[in-house]
C-alpha positions in Angstrom: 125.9 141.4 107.4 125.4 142.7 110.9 127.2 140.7 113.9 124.4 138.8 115.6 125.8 139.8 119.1 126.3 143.3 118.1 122.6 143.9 118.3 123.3 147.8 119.7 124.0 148.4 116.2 120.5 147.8 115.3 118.9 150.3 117.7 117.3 153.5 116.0 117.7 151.8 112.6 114.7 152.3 110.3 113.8 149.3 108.1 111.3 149.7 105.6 109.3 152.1 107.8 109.8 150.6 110.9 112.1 152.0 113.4 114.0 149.3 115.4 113.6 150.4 119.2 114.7 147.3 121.4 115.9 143.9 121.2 113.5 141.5 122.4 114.6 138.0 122.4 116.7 135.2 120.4 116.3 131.9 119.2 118.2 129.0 117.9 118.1 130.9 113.8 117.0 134.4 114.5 116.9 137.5 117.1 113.7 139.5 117.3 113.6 143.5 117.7 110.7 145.6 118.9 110.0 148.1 116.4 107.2 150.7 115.6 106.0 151.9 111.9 106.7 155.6 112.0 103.8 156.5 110.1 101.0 154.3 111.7 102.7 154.5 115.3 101.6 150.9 115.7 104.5 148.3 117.0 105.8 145.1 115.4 108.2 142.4 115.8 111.0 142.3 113.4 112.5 139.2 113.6 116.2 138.9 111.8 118.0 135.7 110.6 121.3 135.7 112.4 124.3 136.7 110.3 126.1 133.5 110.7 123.1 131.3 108.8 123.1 133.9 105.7 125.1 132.0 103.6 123.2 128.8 105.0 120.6 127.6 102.0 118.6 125.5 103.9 118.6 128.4 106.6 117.7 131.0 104.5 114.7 129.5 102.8 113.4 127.7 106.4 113.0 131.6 107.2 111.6 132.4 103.5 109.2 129.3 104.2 108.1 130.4 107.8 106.7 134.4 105.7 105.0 132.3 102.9 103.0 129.9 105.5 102.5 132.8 108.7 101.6 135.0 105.3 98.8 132.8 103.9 96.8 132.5 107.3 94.9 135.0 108.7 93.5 133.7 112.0 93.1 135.3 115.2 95.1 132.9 117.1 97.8 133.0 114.5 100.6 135.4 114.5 100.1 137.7 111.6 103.3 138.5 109.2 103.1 141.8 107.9 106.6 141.8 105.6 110.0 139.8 104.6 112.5 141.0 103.0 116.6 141.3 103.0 118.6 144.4 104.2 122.3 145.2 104.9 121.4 143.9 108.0 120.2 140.5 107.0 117.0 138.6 106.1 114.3 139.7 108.0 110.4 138.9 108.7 108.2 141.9 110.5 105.6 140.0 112.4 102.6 141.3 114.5 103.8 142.4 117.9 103.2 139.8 120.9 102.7 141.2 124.4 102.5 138.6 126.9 104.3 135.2 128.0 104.7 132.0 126.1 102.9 128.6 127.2 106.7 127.4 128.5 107.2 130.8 130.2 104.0 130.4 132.2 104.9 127.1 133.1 108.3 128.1 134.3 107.0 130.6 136.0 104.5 128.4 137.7 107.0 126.6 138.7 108.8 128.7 140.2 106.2 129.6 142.3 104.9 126.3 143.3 106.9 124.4 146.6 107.1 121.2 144.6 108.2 122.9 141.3 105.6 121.9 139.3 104.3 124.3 136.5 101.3 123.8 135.4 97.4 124.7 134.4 94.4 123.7 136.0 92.1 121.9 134.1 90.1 125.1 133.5 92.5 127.0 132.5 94.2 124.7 129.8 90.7 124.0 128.2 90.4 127.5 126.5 94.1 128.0 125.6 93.7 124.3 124.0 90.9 125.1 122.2 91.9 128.3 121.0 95.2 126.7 119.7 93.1 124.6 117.7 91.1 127.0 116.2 94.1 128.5 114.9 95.5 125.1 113.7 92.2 123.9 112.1 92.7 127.0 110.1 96.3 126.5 109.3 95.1 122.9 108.2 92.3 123.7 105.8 95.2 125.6 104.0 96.9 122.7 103.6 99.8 123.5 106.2 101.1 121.0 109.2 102.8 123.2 111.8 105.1 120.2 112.5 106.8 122.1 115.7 103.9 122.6 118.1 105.5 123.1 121.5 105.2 125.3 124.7 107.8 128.1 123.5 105.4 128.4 119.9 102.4 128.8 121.6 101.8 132.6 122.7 99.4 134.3 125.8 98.8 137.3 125.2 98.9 140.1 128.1 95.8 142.2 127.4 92.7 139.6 126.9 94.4 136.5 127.5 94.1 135.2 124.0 96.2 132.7 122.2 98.7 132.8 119.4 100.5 130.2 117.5 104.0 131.3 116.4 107.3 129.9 114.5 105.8 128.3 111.2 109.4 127.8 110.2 109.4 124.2 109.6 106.1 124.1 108.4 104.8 121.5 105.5 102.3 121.7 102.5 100.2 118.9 103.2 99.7 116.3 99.8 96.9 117.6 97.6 95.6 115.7 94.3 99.0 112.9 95.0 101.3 115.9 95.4 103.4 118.0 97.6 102.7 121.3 96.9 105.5 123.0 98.5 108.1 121.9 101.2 111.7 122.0 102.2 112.0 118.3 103.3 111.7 115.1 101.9 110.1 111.6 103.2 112.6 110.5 105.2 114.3 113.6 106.6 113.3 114.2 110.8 112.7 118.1 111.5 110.8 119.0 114.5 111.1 119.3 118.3 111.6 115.7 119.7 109.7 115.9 123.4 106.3 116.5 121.2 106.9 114.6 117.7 104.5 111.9 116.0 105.9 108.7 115.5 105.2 109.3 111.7 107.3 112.2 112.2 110.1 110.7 114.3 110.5 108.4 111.5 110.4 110.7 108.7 107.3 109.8 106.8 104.7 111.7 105.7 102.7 113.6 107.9 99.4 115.3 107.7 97.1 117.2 110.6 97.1 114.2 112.6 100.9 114.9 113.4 99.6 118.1 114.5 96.8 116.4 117.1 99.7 113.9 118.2 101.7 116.8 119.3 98.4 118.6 121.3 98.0 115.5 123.2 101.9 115.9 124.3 100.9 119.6 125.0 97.9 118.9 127.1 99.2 116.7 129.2 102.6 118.4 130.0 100.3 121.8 130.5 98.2 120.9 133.4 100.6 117.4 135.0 103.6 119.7 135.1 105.6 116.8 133.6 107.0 115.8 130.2 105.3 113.1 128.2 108.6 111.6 127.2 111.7 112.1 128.4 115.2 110.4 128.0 118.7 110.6 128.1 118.9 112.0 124.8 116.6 112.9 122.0 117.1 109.9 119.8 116.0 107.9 123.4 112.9 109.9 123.2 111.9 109.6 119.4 112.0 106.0 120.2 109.8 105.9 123.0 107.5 108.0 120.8 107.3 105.4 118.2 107.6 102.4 120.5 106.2 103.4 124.2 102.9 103.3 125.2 102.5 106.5 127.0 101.7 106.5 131.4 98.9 109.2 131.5 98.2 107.6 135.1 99.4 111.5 136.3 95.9 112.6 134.3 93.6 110.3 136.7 95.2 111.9 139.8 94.1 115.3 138.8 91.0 116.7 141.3 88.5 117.5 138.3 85.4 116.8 137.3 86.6 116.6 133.9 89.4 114.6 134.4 88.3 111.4 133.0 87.1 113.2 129.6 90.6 114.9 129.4 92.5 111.7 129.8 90.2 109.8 126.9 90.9 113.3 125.0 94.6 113.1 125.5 94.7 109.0 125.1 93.3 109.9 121.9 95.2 111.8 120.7 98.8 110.2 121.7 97.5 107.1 119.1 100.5 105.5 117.6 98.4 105.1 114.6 97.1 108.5 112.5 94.5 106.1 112.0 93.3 106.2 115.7 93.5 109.7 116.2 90.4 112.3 116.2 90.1 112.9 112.5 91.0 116.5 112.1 91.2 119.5 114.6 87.3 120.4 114.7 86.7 116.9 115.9 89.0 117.3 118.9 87.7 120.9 119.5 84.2 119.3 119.9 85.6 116.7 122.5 87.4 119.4 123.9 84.3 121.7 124.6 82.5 119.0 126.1 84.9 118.8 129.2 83.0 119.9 132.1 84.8 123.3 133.6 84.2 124.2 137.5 84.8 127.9 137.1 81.5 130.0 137.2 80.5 133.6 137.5 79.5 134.8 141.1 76.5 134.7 141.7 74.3 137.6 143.2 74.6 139.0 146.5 71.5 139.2 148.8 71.9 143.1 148.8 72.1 143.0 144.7 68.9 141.1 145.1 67.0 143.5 146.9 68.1 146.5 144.4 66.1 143.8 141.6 63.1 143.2 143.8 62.9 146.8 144.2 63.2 148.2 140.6 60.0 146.3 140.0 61.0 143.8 137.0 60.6 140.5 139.6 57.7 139.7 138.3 57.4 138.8 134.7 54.4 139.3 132.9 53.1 136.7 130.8 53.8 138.6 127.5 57.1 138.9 128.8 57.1 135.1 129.7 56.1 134.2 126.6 58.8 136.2 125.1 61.2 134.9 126.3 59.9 131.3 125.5 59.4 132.2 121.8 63.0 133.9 122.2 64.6 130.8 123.5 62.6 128.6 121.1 64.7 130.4 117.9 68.0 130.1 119.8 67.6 126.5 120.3 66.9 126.5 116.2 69.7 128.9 115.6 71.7 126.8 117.7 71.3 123.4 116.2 71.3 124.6 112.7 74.9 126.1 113.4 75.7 122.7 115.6 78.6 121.3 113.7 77.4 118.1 111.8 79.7 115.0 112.7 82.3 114.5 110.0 83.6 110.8 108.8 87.3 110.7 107.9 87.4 109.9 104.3 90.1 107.4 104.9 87.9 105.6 106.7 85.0 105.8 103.9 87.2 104.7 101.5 85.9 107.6 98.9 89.9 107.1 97.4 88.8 103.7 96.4 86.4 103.4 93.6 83.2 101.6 93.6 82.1 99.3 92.6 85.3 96.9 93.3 86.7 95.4 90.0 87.5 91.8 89.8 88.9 88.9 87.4 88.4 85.3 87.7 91.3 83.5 85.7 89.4 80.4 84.2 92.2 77.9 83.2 92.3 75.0 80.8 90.6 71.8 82.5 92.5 68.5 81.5 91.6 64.7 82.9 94.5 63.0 84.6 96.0 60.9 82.0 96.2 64.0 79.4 97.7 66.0 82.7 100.6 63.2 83.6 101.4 63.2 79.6 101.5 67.1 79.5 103.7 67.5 82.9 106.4 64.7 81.3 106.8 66.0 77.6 107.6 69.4 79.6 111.3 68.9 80.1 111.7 67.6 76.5 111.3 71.1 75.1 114.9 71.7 74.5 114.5 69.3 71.9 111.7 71.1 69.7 113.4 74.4 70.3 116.5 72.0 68.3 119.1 73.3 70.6 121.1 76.1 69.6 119.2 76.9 66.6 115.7 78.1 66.3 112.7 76.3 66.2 110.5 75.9 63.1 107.1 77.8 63.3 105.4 74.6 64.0 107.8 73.5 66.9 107.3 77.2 68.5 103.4 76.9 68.0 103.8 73.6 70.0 106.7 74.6 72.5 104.5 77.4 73.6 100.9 75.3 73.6 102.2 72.7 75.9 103.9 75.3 78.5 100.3 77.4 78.2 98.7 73.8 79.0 101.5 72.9 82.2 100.4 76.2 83.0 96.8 75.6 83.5 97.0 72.5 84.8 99.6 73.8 87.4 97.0 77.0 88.1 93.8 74.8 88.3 96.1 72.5 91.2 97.0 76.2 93.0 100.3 76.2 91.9 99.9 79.9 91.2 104.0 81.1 91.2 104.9 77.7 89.4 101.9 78.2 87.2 103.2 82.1 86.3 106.6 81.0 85.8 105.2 78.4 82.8 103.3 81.4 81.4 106.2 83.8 81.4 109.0 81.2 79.6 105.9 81.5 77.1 106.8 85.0 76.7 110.6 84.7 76.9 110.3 81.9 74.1 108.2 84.5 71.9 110.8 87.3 72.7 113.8 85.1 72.1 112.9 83.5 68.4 110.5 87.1 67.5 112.1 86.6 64.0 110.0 82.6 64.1 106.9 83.9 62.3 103.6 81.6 63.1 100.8 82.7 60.5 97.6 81.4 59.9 98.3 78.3 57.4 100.8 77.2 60.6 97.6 77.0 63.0 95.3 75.5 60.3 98.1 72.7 59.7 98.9 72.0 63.7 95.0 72.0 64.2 94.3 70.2 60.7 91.5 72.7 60.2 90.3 75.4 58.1 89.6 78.9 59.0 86.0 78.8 60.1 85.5 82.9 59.8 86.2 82.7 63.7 89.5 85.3 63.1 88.0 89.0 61.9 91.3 90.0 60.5 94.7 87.7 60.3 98.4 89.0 60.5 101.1 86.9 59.1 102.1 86.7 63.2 99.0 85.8 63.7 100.1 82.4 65.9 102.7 84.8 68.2 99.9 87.7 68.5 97.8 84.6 70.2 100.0 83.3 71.8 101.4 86.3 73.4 98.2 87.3 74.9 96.8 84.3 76.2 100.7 83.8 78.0 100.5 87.6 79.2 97.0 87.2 80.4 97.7 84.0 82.9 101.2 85.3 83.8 99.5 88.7 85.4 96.6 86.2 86.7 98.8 83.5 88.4 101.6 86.0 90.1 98.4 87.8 91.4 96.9 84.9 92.8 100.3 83.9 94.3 100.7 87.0 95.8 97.2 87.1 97.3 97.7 83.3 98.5 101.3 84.4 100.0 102.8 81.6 97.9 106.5 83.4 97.2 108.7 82.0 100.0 110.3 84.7 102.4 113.5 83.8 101.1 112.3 84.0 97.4 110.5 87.3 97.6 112.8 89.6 96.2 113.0 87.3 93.2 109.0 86.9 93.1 108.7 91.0 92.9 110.8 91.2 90.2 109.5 88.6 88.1 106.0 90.6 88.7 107.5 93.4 87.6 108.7 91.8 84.3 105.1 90.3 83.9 103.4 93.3 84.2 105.8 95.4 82.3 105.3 92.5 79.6 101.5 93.1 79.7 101.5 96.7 79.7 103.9 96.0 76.4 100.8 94.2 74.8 98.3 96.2 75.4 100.4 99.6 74.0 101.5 96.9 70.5 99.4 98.0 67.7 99.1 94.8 66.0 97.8 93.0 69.1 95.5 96.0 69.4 94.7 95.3 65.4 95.1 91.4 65.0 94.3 90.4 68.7 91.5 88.1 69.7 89.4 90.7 71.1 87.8 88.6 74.2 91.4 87.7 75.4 92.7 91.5 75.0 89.4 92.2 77.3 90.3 90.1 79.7 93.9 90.9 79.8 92.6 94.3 80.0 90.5 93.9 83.0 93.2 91.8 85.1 95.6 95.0 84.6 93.0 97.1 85.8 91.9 95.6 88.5 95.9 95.4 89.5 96.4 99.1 88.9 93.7 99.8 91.4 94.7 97.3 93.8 97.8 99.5 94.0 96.3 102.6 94.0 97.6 103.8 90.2 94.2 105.2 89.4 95.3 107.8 86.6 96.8 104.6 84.6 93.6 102.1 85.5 91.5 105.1 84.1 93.4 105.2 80.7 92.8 102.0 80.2 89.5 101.6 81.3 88.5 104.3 79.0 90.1 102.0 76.1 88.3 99.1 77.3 84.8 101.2 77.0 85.6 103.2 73.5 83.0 102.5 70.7 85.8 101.3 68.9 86.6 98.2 70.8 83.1 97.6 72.2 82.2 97.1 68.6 85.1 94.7 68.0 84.4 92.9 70.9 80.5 92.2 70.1 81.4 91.2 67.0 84.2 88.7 68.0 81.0 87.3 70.4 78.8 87.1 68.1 81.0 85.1 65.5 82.3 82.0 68.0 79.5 79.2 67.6 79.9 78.1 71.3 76.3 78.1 73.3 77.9 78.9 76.4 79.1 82.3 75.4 76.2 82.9 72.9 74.0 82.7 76.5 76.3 84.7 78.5 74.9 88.0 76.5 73.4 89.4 80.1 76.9 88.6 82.2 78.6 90.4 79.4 75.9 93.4 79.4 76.8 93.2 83.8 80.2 93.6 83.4 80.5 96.1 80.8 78.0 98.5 83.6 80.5 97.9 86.4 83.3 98.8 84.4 81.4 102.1 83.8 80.1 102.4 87.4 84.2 102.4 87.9 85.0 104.6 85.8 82.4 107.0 87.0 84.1 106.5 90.1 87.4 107.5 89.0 86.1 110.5 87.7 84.9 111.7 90.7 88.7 110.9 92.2 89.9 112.4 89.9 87.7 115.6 90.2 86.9 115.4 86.1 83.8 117.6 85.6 84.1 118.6 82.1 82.2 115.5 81.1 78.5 114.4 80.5 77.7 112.7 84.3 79.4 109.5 83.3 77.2 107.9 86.4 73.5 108.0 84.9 74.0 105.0 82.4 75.0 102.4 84.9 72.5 104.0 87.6 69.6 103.5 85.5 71.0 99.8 84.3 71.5 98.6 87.8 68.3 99.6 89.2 66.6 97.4 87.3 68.8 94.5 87.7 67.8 92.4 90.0 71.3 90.8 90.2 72.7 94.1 91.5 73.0 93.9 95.4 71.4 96.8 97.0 74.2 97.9 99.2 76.4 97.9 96.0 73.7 100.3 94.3 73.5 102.5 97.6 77.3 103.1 97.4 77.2 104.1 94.4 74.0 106.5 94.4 76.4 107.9 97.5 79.5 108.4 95.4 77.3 109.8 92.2 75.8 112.4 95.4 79.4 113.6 96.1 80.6 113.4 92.5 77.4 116.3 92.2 77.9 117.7 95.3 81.2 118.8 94.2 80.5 120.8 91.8 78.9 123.1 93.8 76.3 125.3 91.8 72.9 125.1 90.8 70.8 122.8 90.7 74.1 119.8 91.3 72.9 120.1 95.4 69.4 119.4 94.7 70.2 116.6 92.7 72.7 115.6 95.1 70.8 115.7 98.2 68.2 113.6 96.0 70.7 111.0 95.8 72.0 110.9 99.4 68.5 110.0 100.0 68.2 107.6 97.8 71.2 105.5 99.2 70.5 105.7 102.7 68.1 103.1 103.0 70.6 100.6 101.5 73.6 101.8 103.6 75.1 101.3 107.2 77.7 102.2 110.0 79.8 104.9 108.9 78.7 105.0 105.2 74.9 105.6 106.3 76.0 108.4 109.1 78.3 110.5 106.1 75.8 109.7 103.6 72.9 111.6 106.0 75.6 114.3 106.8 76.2 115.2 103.4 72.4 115.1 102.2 72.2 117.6 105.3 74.5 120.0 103.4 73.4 119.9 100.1 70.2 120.7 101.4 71.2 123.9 102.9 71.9 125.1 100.1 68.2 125.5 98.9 65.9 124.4 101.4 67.4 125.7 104.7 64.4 124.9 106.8 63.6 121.9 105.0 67.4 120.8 106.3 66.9 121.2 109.7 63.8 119.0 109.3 65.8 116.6 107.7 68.7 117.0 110.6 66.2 116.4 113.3 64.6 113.0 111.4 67.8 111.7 110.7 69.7 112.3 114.0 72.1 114.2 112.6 
């Protein structure tokens, strides 16, 4: 490899059709050559990494990294790589050629011009280059790419027509797509970037997306036209902090003599959110704020001798054809206009579309006992060491009982919201059942404790039947009391640690049952739905949708359905005999759910899985109408998405149908996507629709 400092050798070198004529500049990685292709004549940048970070892995593919992202946009105001490669003279990037100053040139330059020694931008001259850098970032964002490195040196003005160019995509990230990264260098936790203009996200290594990006404009902004740094400290951990902890002094913005001062400082105050929350929502939001700042510069206007020359050549007076014209002329522009008017967008976070509708939930109901059977039940408790005969194990009827009377302390303990003392009864259940699994309870051990006989209740028996029960009743409350202690903060702060493992073990314990074929064979059906409910509703509650789908599906297979109605319809109590329409309810929310997940999951390969519980719901007057709009507005989307034929008529039919029931944020997306699906068939009928709806 080539000595970086020997860059005289270089001159008058041809590389890959480009003849290297001058050395242009250096950085902290590379040095950049002027060179011109010798069969086009047109000039390029070739930028080498320097000799002494070719051995460097992380080096090397920071430089691969910045030719696959700068090579997958194709932007005006981003710099266009035209090759990579590797030579005897090193690794190597040809780039589009850059005539002009960077953002921190000017500055410096401004600077050195000013008495004070303040660079900076008027207000009108920052807008533009702000806007145009977000052009190009909006662009590099909708391919999934976070420059993570915005700052004055990156930012290009070029010579000839003053336009703008974002540069040095060396550190830049994938975003997450579909729960996955889908290419970077770094890993949560690691700190890359420039420290004077980082996120907090980014200063403390988590994971960033476009809003990083905004953060980092906001930093940009107000250095460009205060002439001062945003942050600055002794050193750059000093300033990574203030990023994270300092609420930022933009008092130097209100100073500024412009009318558009105050709309620049909400713009930038915006911007420099801690939260990613708080921020605009993407790029083309902040370009719309951005272009709303009022600007002072104007064309001249005519002089009184240019006036003249027009009264003279005789068009001063308008006819009224022409006036009318002109009119009708003006008239389609203001059309044109508001049909290409961008139509406001709702950040998804904040719509919740990750979350599916409608809600799942499980009400634990536990085992009700008066007071003088509770007192008896609490003191037998700590006798059980005696049924379990000490060292030795328990006879099937001692188990059967062992494990009845902690399932009853464990009801009593839930119904007195003892949730964590409650799940700790529930799980020694399980850890009794695990511990004597050779300590078989059949069906002749249950008809003997409860001096019965079968009454044709059981659909199939096992000679386990006792510990099948048993085990899913135990598994069911455990997962219902740890989540109710969790929700009712119950584990001390002290204890928590402890409390998270124990759920762990619970849930691993339930997840066991569910996946054991002779619970899935021999189980009471009703119990296996409700256990199968609670774990669902937990899975989503933690976001692990693929695995709450999976299940969900099993709850809803014919199979089990079928199992289930004929469990109901075989118990002789009136109570569940009459609870035929709640049953029916919850069996359409589970589908409205799993609809839902679908559409997360972007599954289109299926029959729509939404029109069942649609048609159900709208004629059940239980059903609250905002629930139903919600989920008219997902099923929109969910067609929306696929994108062809007749999906965006049927989707805009939908939107429609849930705006009435809908409100805030919800109602304004829900209008704003009808708008688009209808401009896909009815493009008049759209605008119509745009101007109704204030869109």
């Amino acid at each position: 490899m080539t000595d970086s400092n020997d860059h005289k050798k270089l001159t008058g070198l041809t590389l890959d059709r480009w003849e290297i004529l001058d050395r242009i500049g250096e950085g902290g990685m590379s040095e950049v050559y002027r060179a011109r292709h010798v069969i086009m004549n047109k000039f390029g940048a070739v930028k080498f990494l320097k000799a002494d970070l070719s051995q460097d892995e992380t080096a090397v593919k920071r430089f691969q990294q910045e030719a696959m992202t700068s090579g997958s946009l194709a932007h005006p105001n981003v710099v266009q790589v035209y090759d990579c490669g590797a030579s005897e003279q090193g690794f190597y990037l040809i780039l589009e050629f850059l005539e002009g100053l960077s953002l921190e040139d000017l500055l410096i330059e401004r600077a050195d011009a000013d008495e004070e020694g303040i660079g900076r931008l008027s207000i009108d001259e920052a807008i533009p280059i702000f806007i145009k850098v977000c052009q190009g970032l909006a662009h590099a964002h909708s391919r999934g790419i976070v420059h993570r490195d915005l700052k004055p040196s990156n930012i290009m003005i070029l010579r000839q027509n003053n336009d703008v160019k974002i540069v040095d995509f060396g550190i830049a990230k994938f975003m997450m797509t579909a729960g996955r990264e889908l290419n970077s260098l770094t890993k949560t936790g690691e700190v890359f970037g420039s420290p004077l203009y980082m996120s907090p996200e980014q200063c403390r290594g988590r994971q960033l997306d476009g809003r990083a990006d905004i953060y980092s404009l906001g930093c940009l902004m107000y250095e460009a036209v205060t002439g001062r740094k945003l942050m600055a400290g002794r050193n750059p951990t000093e300033v990574m902090l203030k990023h994270v902890e300092k609420i930022p002094d933009l008092t130097a913005l209100e100073s500024l003599n412009h009318v558009g001062a105050p709309l620049l400082h909400a713009i930038v105050a915006r911007c420099l959110e801690k939260e990613p929350e708080s921020r605009f929502a993407d790029v083309e939001e902040l370009i719309a704020a951005l272009e709303e700042v009022p600007l002072t510069t104007s064309s001249k206007k005519p002089t009184a001798a240019r006036a003249n020359q027009v009264e003279q050549s005789g068009f001063s007076i308008m006819t009224p054809l022409l006036v009318l014209a002109a009119l009708v002329t003006v008239l389609l522009m203001g059309v044109a206009v508001f049909a290409l008017w961008p139509v406001p967008k709702i950040p998804e976070h904040q719509l919740k579309l990750k979350d599916p509708q409608p809600l799942l939930t499980y009400t634990y109901r536990p085992r009700l006992f008066d007071a003088r059977r509770k007192k008896e039940l609490l003191e037998v408790q700590p006798t059980l060491d005696f049924l379990r005969g000490g060292v030795k194990e328990p006879s099937p009827e001692n188990l059967l009982k062992i494990c009845r009377l902690n399932l009853n302390c464990a009801d009593i303990k839930y119904a007195d919201q003892r949730y964590e003392k409650a799940g700790k009864d529930f799980a020694d259940v399980l850890d009794d059942l695990k511990k004597y699994k050779d300590v078989k309870i059949g069906v002749d051990v249950l008809d003997k404790l409860d001096k019965t006989v079968s009454d044709g209740t059981r659909l199939v028996a096992s000679e386990r039947q006792g510990n099948i029960e048993l085990s899913l009743k135990a598994n069911l409350g455990a997962v219902a009391a740890y989540r109710a202690a969790q929700r009712n903060s119950q584990p001390r702060d002290s204890a928590t640690d402890s409390f998270n493992n124990d759920m762990r073990e619970v849930l691993h314990d339930a997840e066991d049952a569910l996946n054991d074929v002779h619970i899935e064979k021999y189980g009471d059906p009703i119990v296996l739905n409700d256990l199968l409910t609670v774990f669902i509703v937990h899975m989503e509650d933690n976001h692990e949708l693929e695995k709450a789908r999976r299940y969900l599906e099993r709850n809803l297979s014919v199979e089990f359905l079928q199992r289930l109605a004929d469990r109901r319809r075989n118990i002789s109590s009136s109570e569940l005999e009459q609870d035929v329409h709640g049953n029916k309810l919850e069996e359409i929310s589970k589908r409205a759910n799993l609809a839902d997940l679908y559409r997360i999951a972007e599954k289109f390969d299926i029959e729509d899985p939404y029109l069942e519980p649609l048609e159900y719901m709208q004629n059940e007057p239980q059903i609250e109408k905002a629930l139903l709009s919600r989920l008219r507005f997902r099923h929109g989307l969910y067609l929306l998405e696929r994108e062809k034929g007749d999906y965006f008529r049927q989707a805009a039919a939908e939107f429609e149908r849930a705006l009435p029931g809908l409100t805030g944020s919800e109602k304004t997306a829900c209008a704003s996507y009808a708008y688009e699906a209808k401009k896909h068939y009815d493009w008049f009928g759209s605008l119509l629709f745009r101007f109704h709806n204030g869109i």
